[in-house]
C-alpha positions in Angstrom: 0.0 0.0 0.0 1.1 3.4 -1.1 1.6 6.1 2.0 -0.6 9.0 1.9 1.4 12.3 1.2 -1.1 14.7 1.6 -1.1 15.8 5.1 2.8 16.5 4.9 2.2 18.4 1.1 -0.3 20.6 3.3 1.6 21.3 6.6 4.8 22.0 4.5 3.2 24.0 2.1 1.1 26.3 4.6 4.6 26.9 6.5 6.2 28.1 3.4 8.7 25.2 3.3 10.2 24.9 0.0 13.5 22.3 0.2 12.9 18.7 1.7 14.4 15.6 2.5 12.7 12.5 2.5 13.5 9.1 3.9 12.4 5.9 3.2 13.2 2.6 5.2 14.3 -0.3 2.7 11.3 -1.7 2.8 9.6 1.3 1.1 12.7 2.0 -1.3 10.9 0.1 -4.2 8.2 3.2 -4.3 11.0 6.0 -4.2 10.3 7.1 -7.6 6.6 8.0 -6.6 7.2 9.2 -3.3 9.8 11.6 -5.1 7.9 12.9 -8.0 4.7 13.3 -6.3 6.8 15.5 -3.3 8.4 17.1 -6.1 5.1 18.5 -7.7 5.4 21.0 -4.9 9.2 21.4 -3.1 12.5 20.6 -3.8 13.3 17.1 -3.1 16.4 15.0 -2.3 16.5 11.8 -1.0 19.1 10.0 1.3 20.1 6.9 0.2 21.7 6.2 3.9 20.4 3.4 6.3 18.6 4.9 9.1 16.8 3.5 11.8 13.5 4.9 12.8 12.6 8.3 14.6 15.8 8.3 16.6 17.7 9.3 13.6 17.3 11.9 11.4 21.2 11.4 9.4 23.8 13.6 9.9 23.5 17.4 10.0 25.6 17.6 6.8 22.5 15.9 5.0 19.9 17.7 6.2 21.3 21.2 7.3 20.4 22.9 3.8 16.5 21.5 4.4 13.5 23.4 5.9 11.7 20.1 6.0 12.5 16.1 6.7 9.4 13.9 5.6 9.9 10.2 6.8 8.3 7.1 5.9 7.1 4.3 8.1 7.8 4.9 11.8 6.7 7.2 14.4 7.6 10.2 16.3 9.8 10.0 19.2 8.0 13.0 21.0 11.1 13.6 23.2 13.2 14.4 20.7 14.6 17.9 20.1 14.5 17.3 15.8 17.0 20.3 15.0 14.3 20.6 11.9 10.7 20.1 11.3 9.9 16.3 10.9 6.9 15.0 9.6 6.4 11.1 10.0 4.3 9.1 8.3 3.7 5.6 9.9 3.1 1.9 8.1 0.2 0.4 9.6 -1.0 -2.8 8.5 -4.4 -2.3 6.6 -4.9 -5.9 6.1 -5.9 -8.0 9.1 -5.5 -11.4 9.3 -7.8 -13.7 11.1 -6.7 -15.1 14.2 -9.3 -18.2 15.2 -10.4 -18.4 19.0 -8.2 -21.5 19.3 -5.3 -19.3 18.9 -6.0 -18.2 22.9 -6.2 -21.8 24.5 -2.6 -21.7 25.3 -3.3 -18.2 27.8 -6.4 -19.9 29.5 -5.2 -23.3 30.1 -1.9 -21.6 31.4 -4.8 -20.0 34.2 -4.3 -16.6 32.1 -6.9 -14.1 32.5 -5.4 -11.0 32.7 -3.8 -10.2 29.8 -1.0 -7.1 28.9 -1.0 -5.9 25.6 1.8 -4.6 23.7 2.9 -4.2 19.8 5.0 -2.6 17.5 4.0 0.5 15.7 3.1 -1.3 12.3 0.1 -3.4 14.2 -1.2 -0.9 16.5 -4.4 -1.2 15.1 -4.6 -5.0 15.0 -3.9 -4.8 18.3 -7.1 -3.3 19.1 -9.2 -5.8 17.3 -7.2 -8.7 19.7 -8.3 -6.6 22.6 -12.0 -7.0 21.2 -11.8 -10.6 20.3 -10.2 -11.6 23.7 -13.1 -10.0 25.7 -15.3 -11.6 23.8 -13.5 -14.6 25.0 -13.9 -14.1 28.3 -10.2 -12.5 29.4 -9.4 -9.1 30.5 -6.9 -6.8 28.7 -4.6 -3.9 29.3 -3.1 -2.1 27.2 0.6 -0.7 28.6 0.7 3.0 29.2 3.4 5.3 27.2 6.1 7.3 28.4 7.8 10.5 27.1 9.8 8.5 24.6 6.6 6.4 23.2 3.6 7.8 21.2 1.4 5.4 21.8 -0.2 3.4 24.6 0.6 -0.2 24.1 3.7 0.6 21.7 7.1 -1.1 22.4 10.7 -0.2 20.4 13.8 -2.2 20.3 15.0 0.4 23.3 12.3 0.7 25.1 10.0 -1.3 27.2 8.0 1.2 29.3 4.4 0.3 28.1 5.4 -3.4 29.9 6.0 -1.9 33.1 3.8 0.6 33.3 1.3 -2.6 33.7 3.3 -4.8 35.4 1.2 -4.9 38.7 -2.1 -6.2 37.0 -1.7 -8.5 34.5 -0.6 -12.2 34.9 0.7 -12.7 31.2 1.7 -10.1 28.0 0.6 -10.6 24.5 3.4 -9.2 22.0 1.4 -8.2 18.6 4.0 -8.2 16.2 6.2 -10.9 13.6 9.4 -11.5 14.6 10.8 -12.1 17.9 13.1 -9.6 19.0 10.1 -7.2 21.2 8.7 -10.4 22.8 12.7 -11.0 23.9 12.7 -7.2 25.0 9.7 -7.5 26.9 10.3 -10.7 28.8 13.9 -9.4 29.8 12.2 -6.2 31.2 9.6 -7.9 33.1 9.3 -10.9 35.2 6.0 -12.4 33.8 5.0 -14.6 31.1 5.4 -13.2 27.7 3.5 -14.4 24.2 4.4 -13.5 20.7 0.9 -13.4 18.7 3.1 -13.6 15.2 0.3 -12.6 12.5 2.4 -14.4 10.0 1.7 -17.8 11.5 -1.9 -16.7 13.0 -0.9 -18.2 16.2 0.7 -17.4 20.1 3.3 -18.4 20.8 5.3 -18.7 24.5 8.9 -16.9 24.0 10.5 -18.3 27.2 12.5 -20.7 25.4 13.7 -17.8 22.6 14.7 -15.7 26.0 16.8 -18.7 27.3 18.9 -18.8 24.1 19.6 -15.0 23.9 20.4 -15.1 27.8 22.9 -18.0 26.9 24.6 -15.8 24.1 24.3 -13.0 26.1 26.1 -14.2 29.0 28.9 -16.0 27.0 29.8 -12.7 25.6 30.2 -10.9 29.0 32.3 -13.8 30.3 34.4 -12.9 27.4 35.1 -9.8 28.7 36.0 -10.2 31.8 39.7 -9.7 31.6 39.1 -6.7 29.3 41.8 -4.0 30.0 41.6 -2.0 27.1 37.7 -0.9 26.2 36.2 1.4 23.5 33.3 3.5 25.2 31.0 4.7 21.9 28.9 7.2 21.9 25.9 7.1 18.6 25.8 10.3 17.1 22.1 9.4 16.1 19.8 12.2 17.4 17.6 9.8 19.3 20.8 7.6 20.7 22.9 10.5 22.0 24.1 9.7 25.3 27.5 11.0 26.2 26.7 11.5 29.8 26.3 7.9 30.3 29.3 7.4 28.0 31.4 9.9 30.6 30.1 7.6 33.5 31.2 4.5 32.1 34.7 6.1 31.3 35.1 6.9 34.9 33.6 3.3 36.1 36.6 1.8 33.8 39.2 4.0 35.2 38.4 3.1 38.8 38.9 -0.1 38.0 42.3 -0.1 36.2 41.0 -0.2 32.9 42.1 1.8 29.9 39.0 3.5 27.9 38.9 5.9 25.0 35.8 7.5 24.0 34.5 7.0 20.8 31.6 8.9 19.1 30.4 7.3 15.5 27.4 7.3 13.3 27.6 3.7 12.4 29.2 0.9 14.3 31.3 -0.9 11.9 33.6 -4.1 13.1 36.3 -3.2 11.4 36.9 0.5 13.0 37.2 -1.1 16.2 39.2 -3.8 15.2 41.9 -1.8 14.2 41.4 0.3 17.5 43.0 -3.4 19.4 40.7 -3.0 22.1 40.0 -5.8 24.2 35.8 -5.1 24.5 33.6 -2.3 23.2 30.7 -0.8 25.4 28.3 0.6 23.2 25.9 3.1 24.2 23.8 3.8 21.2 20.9 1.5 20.3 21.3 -1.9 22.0 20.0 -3.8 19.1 23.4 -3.5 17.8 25.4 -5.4 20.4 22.5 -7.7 20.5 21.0 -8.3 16.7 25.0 -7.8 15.4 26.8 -9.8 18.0 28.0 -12.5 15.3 30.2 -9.4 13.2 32.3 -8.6 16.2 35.4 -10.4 17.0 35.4 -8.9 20.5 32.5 -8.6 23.0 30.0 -5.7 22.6 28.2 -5.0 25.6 25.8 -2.8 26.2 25.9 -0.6 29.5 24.4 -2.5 32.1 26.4 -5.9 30.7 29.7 -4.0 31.7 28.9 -2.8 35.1 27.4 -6.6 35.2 30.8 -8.4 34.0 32.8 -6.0 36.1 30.6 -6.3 39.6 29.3 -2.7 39.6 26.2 -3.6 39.4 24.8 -7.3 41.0 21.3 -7.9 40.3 19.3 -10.8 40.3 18.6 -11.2 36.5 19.5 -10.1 33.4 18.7 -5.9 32.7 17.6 -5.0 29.3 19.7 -1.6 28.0 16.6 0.7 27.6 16.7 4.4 26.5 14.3 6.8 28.3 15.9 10.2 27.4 18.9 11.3 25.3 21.3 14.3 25.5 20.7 17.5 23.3 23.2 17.6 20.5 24.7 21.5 19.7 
Protein backbone atom coordinates (compact mmCIF):
# COMPACT_ATOMS: atom_id res chain seq x y z
CA UNK A 1 0.00 0.00 0.00
CA UNK A 2 1.13 3.39 -1.09
CA UNK A 3 1.58 6.10 2.01
CA UNK A 4 -0.55 8.97 1.93
CA UNK A 5 1.42 12.28 1.20
CA UNK A 6 -1.14 14.67 1.62
CA UNK A 7 -1.08 15.84 5.11
CA UNK A 8 2.81 16.45 4.93
CA UNK A 9 2.20 18.37 1.08
CA UNK A 10 -0.28 20.58 3.29
CA UNK A 11 1.62 21.34 6.62
CA UNK A 12 4.83 22.01 4.51
CA UNK A 13 3.22 24.03 2.12
CA UNK A 14 1.05 26.34 4.63
CA UNK A 15 4.58 26.85 6.55
CA UNK A 16 6.17 28.07 3.41
CA UNK A 17 8.74 25.22 3.32
CA UNK A 18 10.16 24.92 -0.02
CA UNK A 19 13.54 22.26 0.20
CA UNK A 20 12.90 18.65 1.73
CA UNK A 21 14.37 15.57 2.52
CA UNK A 22 12.74 12.45 2.52
CA UNK A 23 13.51 9.13 3.92
CA UNK A 24 12.39 5.85 3.16
CA UNK A 25 13.21 2.56 5.21
CA UNK A 26 14.29 -0.29 2.72
CA UNK A 27 11.32 -1.67 2.78
CA UNK A 28 9.56 1.33 1.11
CA UNK A 29 12.69 2.03 -1.26
CA UNK A 30 10.86 0.13 -4.15
CA UNK A 31 8.16 3.17 -4.34
CA UNK A 32 10.97 6.04 -4.23
CA UNK A 33 10.32 7.09 -7.57
CA UNK A 34 6.55 7.97 -6.59
CA UNK A 35 7.16 9.21 -3.35
CA UNK A 36 9.79 11.64 -5.14
CA UNK A 37 7.93 12.95 -8.01
CA UNK A 38 4.67 13.30 -6.28
CA UNK A 39 6.80 15.50 -3.30
CA UNK A 40 8.35 17.13 -6.13
CA UNK A 41 5.13 18.54 -7.68
CA UNK A 42 5.40 21.00 -4.94
CA UNK A 43 9.18 21.41 -3.15
CA UNK A 44 12.54 20.59 -3.80
CA UNK A 45 13.28 17.13 -3.15
CA UNK A 46 16.42 15.03 -2.30
CA UNK A 47 16.52 11.80 -1.03
CA UNK A 48 19.06 9.99 1.34
CA UNK A 49 20.09 6.88 0.22
CA UNK A 50 21.68 6.20 3.91
CA UNK A 51 20.37 3.38 6.35
CA UNK A 52 18.62 4.85 9.07
CA UNK A 53 16.84 3.46 11.77
CA UNK A 54 13.54 4.88 12.76
CA UNK A 55 12.63 8.29 14.64
CA UNK A 56 15.76 8.27 16.57
CA UNK A 57 17.68 9.27 13.55
CA UNK A 58 17.32 11.90 11.39
CA UNK A 59 21.24 11.38 9.37
CA UNK A 60 23.84 13.63 9.85
CA UNK A 61 23.52 17.37 9.98
CA UNK A 62 25.61 17.59 6.81
CA UNK A 63 22.54 15.85 4.98
CA UNK A 64 19.87 17.65 6.17
CA UNK A 65 21.33 21.17 7.30
CA UNK A 66 20.36 22.85 3.84
CA UNK A 67 16.49 21.51 4.39
CA UNK A 68 13.47 23.43 5.87
CA UNK A 69 11.67 20.06 6.03
CA UNK A 70 12.49 16.14 6.73
CA UNK A 71 9.41 13.90 5.58
CA UNK A 72 9.87 10.21 6.83
CA UNK A 73 8.29 7.14 5.86
CA UNK A 74 7.10 4.29 8.14
CA UNK A 75 7.84 4.94 11.79
CA UNK A 76 6.72 7.16 14.42
CA UNK A 77 7.61 10.18 16.31
CA UNK A 78 9.77 10.01 19.16
CA UNK A 79 8.04 13.01 20.98
CA UNK A 80 11.13 13.62 23.18
CA UNK A 81 13.20 14.36 20.70
CA UNK A 82 14.60 17.85 20.12
CA UNK A 83 14.50 17.26 15.79
CA UNK A 84 16.99 20.30 15.05
CA UNK A 85 14.30 20.63 11.91
CA UNK A 86 10.68 20.06 11.26
CA UNK A 87 9.89 16.29 10.93
CA UNK A 88 6.95 14.99 9.63
CA UNK A 89 6.44 11.14 10.02
CA UNK A 90 4.29 9.07 8.25
CA UNK A 91 3.72 5.57 9.94
CA UNK A 92 3.12 1.94 8.07
CA UNK A 93 0.16 0.35 9.55
CA UNK A 94 -1.03 -2.75 8.50
CA UNK A 95 -4.39 -2.29 6.59
CA UNK A 96 -4.94 -5.85 6.05
CA UNK A 97 -5.86 -8.01 9.15
CA UNK A 98 -5.54 -11.41 9.31
CA UNK A 99 -7.77 -13.66 11.13
CA UNK A 100 -6.67 -15.08 14.23
CA UNK A 101 -9.27 -18.21 15.19
CA UNK A 102 -10.43 -18.39 18.99
CA UNK A 103 -8.16 -21.51 19.34
CA UNK A 104 -5.33 -19.35 18.91
CA UNK A 105 -6.05 -18.25 22.91
CA UNK A 106 -6.15 -21.82 24.49
CA UNK A 107 -2.60 -21.73 25.25
CA UNK A 108 -3.27 -18.18 27.77
CA UNK A 109 -6.43 -19.88 29.51
CA UNK A 110 -5.24 -23.30 30.10
CA UNK A 111 -1.92 -21.59 31.35
CA UNK A 112 -4.80 -19.97 34.23
CA UNK A 113 -4.31 -16.57 32.07
CA UNK A 114 -6.94 -14.06 32.53
CA UNK A 115 -5.38 -11.01 32.68
CA UNK A 116 -3.81 -10.19 29.78
CA UNK A 117 -1.02 -7.06 28.91
CA UNK A 118 -0.99 -5.89 25.65
CA UNK A 119 1.76 -4.57 23.75
CA UNK A 120 2.94 -4.19 19.84
CA UNK A 121 5.04 -2.63 17.47
CA UNK A 122 4.01 0.49 15.75
CA UNK A 123 3.12 -1.27 12.27
CA UNK A 124 0.15 -3.35 14.19
CA UNK A 125 -1.18 -0.91 16.47
CA UNK A 126 -4.44 -1.23 15.14
CA UNK A 127 -4.61 -5.00 14.95
CA UNK A 128 -3.91 -4.84 18.31
CA UNK A 129 -7.14 -3.27 19.05
CA UNK A 130 -9.22 -5.78 17.32
CA UNK A 131 -7.16 -8.65 19.72
CA UNK A 132 -8.27 -6.60 22.62
CA UNK A 133 -11.99 -6.96 21.23
CA UNK A 134 -11.76 -10.62 20.28
CA UNK A 135 -10.18 -11.59 23.72
CA UNK A 136 -13.07 -10.02 25.70
CA UNK A 137 -15.34 -11.56 23.80
CA UNK A 138 -13.47 -14.60 24.99
CA UNK A 139 -13.94 -14.11 28.32
CA UNK A 140 -10.23 -12.52 29.41
CA UNK A 141 -9.41 -9.13 30.52
CA UNK A 142 -6.87 -6.80 28.67
CA UNK A 143 -4.64 -3.92 29.25
CA UNK A 144 -3.11 -2.12 27.20
CA UNK A 145 0.59 -0.68 28.58
CA UNK A 146 0.72 2.99 29.23
CA UNK A 147 3.36 5.26 27.18
CA UNK A 148 6.11 7.33 28.44
CA UNK A 149 7.83 10.48 27.08
CA UNK A 150 9.76 8.52 24.57
CA UNK A 151 6.59 6.43 23.18
CA UNK A 152 3.60 7.81 21.23
CA UNK A 153 1.38 5.40 21.78
CA UNK A 154 -0.18 3.45 24.60
CA UNK A 155 0.65 -0.18 24.13
CA UNK A 156 3.70 0.59 21.71
CA UNK A 157 7.14 -1.08 22.39
CA UNK A 158 10.68 -0.19 20.42
CA UNK A 159 13.76 -2.18 20.31
CA UNK A 160 15.05 0.37 23.32
CA UNK A 161 12.26 0.73 25.07
CA UNK A 162 10.05 -1.28 27.20
CA UNK A 163 7.99 1.24 29.27
CA UNK A 164 4.44 0.28 28.08
CA UNK A 165 5.36 -3.42 29.92
CA UNK A 166 6.02 -1.92 33.14
CA UNK A 167 3.81 0.58 33.27
CA UNK A 168 1.27 -2.62 33.72
CA UNK A 169 3.28 -4.83 35.45
CA UNK A 170 1.24 -4.88 38.69
CA UNK A 171 -2.09 -6.21 36.97
CA UNK A 172 -1.74 -8.54 34.45
CA UNK A 173 -0.64 -12.24 34.88
CA UNK A 174 0.74 -12.66 31.16
CA UNK A 175 1.68 -10.13 27.99
CA UNK A 176 0.63 -10.61 24.53
CA UNK A 177 3.36 -9.16 22.05
CA UNK A 178 1.41 -8.20 18.62
CA UNK A 179 3.96 -8.17 16.16
CA UNK A 180 6.20 -10.86 13.56
CA UNK A 181 9.44 -11.53 14.63
CA UNK A 182 10.79 -12.13 17.90
CA UNK A 183 13.11 -9.58 18.99
CA UNK A 184 10.06 -7.17 21.20
CA UNK A 185 8.72 -10.38 22.80
CA UNK A 186 12.71 -10.97 23.85
CA UNK A 187 12.73 -7.24 24.96
CA UNK A 188 9.71 -7.52 26.92
CA UNK A 189 10.28 -10.72 28.80
CA UNK A 190 13.86 -9.42 29.84
CA UNK A 191 12.21 -6.21 31.16
CA UNK A 192 9.56 -7.90 33.09
CA UNK A 193 9.29 -10.92 35.19
CA UNK A 194 5.96 -12.39 33.85
CA UNK A 195 5.03 -14.58 31.08
CA UNK A 196 5.37 -13.22 27.69
CA UNK A 197 3.46 -14.37 24.25
CA UNK A 198 4.38 -13.53 20.74
CA UNK A 199 0.95 -13.44 18.68
CA UNK A 200 3.08 -13.65 15.16
CA UNK A 201 0.35 -12.57 12.49
CA UNK A 202 2.44 -14.40 9.99
CA UNK A 203 1.68 -17.77 11.50
CA UNK A 204 -1.95 -16.69 13.03
CA UNK A 205 -0.88 -18.18 16.20
CA UNK A 206 0.66 -17.38 20.11
CA UNK A 207 3.35 -18.44 20.82
CA UNK A 208 5.31 -18.71 24.48
CA UNK A 209 8.92 -16.92 24.03
CA UNK A 210 10.49 -18.26 27.20
CA UNK A 211 12.48 -20.71 25.40
CA UNK A 212 13.74 -17.78 22.60
CA UNK A 213 14.74 -15.68 26.00
CA UNK A 214 16.78 -18.68 27.31
CA UNK A 215 18.94 -18.82 24.14
CA UNK A 216 19.60 -15.04 23.93
CA UNK A 217 20.42 -15.09 27.77
CA UNK A 218 22.89 -17.98 26.92
CA UNK A 219 24.65 -15.81 24.08
CA UNK A 220 24.33 -13.01 26.05
CA UNK A 221 26.12 -14.19 28.96
CA UNK A 222 28.90 -16.03 27.03
CA UNK A 223 29.79 -12.69 25.59
CA UNK A 224 30.18 -10.92 29.03
CA UNK A 225 32.26 -13.79 30.32
CA UNK A 226 34.42 -12.95 27.42
CA UNK A 227 35.14 -9.85 28.66
CA UNK A 228 35.95 -10.18 31.77
CA UNK A 229 39.66 -9.69 31.64
CA UNK A 230 39.13 -6.68 29.26
CA UNK A 231 41.82 -3.96 29.96
CA UNK A 232 41.61 -2.04 27.12
CA UNK A 233 37.65 -0.85 26.23
CA UNK A 234 36.21 1.41 23.49
CA UNK A 235 33.29 3.51 25.19
CA UNK A 236 30.98 4.71 21.90
CA UNK A 237 28.87 7.21 21.90
CA UNK A 238 25.87 7.08 18.65
CA UNK A 239 25.85 10.28 17.13
CA UNK A 240 22.14 9.35 16.10
CA UNK A 241 19.75 12.19 17.35
CA UNK A 242 17.62 9.85 19.26
CA UNK A 243 20.76 7.64 20.68
CA UNK A 244 22.88 10.50 21.97
CA UNK A 245 24.13 9.69 25.26
CA UNK A 246 27.53 11.04 26.16
CA UNK A 247 26.66 11.55 29.82
CA UNK A 248 26.35 7.90 30.26
CA UNK A 249 29.29 7.42 28.01
CA UNK A 250 31.39 9.86 30.63
CA UNK A 251 30.10 7.61 33.51
CA UNK A 252 31.18 4.46 32.14
CA UNK A 253 34.73 6.08 31.25
CA UNK A 254 35.06 6.90 34.87
CA UNK A 255 33.59 3.34 36.12
CA UNK A 256 36.60 1.82 33.84
CA UNK A 257 39.18 4.01 35.22
CA UNK A 258 38.36 3.12 38.80
CA UNK A 259 38.87 -0.08 38.01
CA UNK A 260 42.32 -0.11 36.24
CA UNK A 261 40.96 -0.21 32.90
CA UNK A 262 42.07 1.82 29.89
CA UNK A 263 38.99 3.47 27.91
CA UNK A 264 38.91 5.86 24.99
CA UNK A 265 35.77 7.51 23.96
CA UNK A 266 34.45 6.99 20.84
CA UNK A 267 31.62 8.89 19.12
CA UNK A 268 30.42 7.27 15.51
CA UNK A 269 27.44 7.33 13.27
CA UNK A 270 27.64 3.67 12.40
CA UNK A 271 29.16 0.89 14.27
CA UNK A 272 31.33 -0.92 11.92
CA UNK A 273 33.55 -4.07 13.15
CA UNK A 274 36.32 -3.22 11.41
CA UNK A 275 36.91 0.48 12.98
CA UNK A 276 37.21 -1.14 16.25
CA UNK A 277 39.21 -3.80 15.24
CA UNK A 278 41.91 -1.79 14.20
CA UNK A 279 41.41 0.26 17.48
CA UNK A 280 42.98 -3.38 19.44
CA UNK A 281 40.67 -3.00 22.08
CA UNK A 282 40.01 -5.84 24.17
CA UNK A 283 35.83 -5.12 24.54
CA UNK A 284 33.57 -2.26 23.21
CA UNK A 285 30.72 -0.85 25.41
CA UNK A 286 28.27 0.60 23.16
CA UNK A 287 25.87 3.07 24.19
CA UNK A 288 23.81 3.83 21.16
CA UNK A 289 20.90 1.46 20.30
CA UNK A 290 21.26 -1.90 21.98
CA UNK A 291 20.04 -3.76 19.09
CA UNK A 292 23.42 -3.53 17.77
CA UNK A 293 25.39 -5.37 20.43
CA UNK A 294 22.54 -7.71 20.50
CA UNK A 295 21.04 -8.31 16.66
CA UNK A 296 24.96 -7.84 15.38
CA UNK A 297 26.82 -9.80 17.99
CA UNK A 298 28.04 -12.53 15.27
CA UNK A 299 30.17 -9.38 13.23
CA UNK A 300 32.31 -8.62 16.16
CA UNK A 301 35.38 -10.41 17.01
CA UNK A 302 35.38 -8.88 20.45
CA UNK A 303 32.47 -8.61 22.97
CA UNK A 304 30.00 -5.68 22.56
CA UNK A 305 28.24 -4.97 25.57
CA UNK A 306 25.82 -2.75 26.22
CA UNK A 307 25.87 -0.57 29.48
CA UNK A 308 24.39 -2.46 32.05
CA UNK A 309 26.39 -5.90 30.69
CA UNK A 310 29.72 -3.95 31.72
CA UNK A 311 28.89 -2.81 35.08
CA UNK A 312 27.42 -6.63 35.22
CA UNK A 313 30.81 -8.45 33.95
CA UNK A 314 32.80 -6.03 36.06
CA UNK A 315 30.64 -6.33 39.59
CA UNK A 316 29.33 -2.66 39.57
CA UNK A 317 26.20 -3.55 39.41
CA UNK A 318 24.77 -7.33 41.04
CA UNK A 319 21.28 -7.87 40.31
CA UNK A 320 19.26 -10.78 40.26
CA UNK A 321 18.59 -11.20 36.50
CA UNK A 322 19.53 -10.10 33.42
CA UNK A 323 18.68 -5.95 32.66
CA UNK A 324 17.65 -4.97 29.34
CA UNK A 325 19.74 -1.63 28.02
CA UNK A 326 16.57 0.67 27.56
CA UNK A 327 16.68 4.38 26.47
CA UNK A 328 14.29 6.80 28.25
CA UNK A 329 15.94 10.24 27.43
CA UNK A 330 18.91 11.28 25.30
CA UNK A 331 21.34 14.33 25.55
CA UNK A 332 20.72 17.48 23.28
CA UNK A 333 23.19 17.56 20.51
CA UNK A 334 24.75 21.46 19.69
Amino acid sequence: MKLDLSSAIEEITKNGGRRVLLQLPDGLKPDVFSYFTELSKHFSVIVTSEAFYGACDIGNKDVYEGVDYIVQLGHSEIPNIKYPRPVIFIEKRIEKFPEIPDSAYEILSKNGYRKIGLLCSIQYLDMMYRVQIQLERLGFSTVIGKQDRRMKYPGQVLGCNFSAAHSISGEVDCYLVVSTGKFHGIGTQLSSEKPVFILDLNLRGIEDISAETDRFLRKRYARIYQARDAKRVLVVVDSKIGQYRMRLAETLMSQAREMGIEPVLIVANEAKPSDFENMMCDAVVFTGCPRVPIDEEDKFKMPVLTPQEFQMVFGLKKPSRYIMDEIVAVDPIN
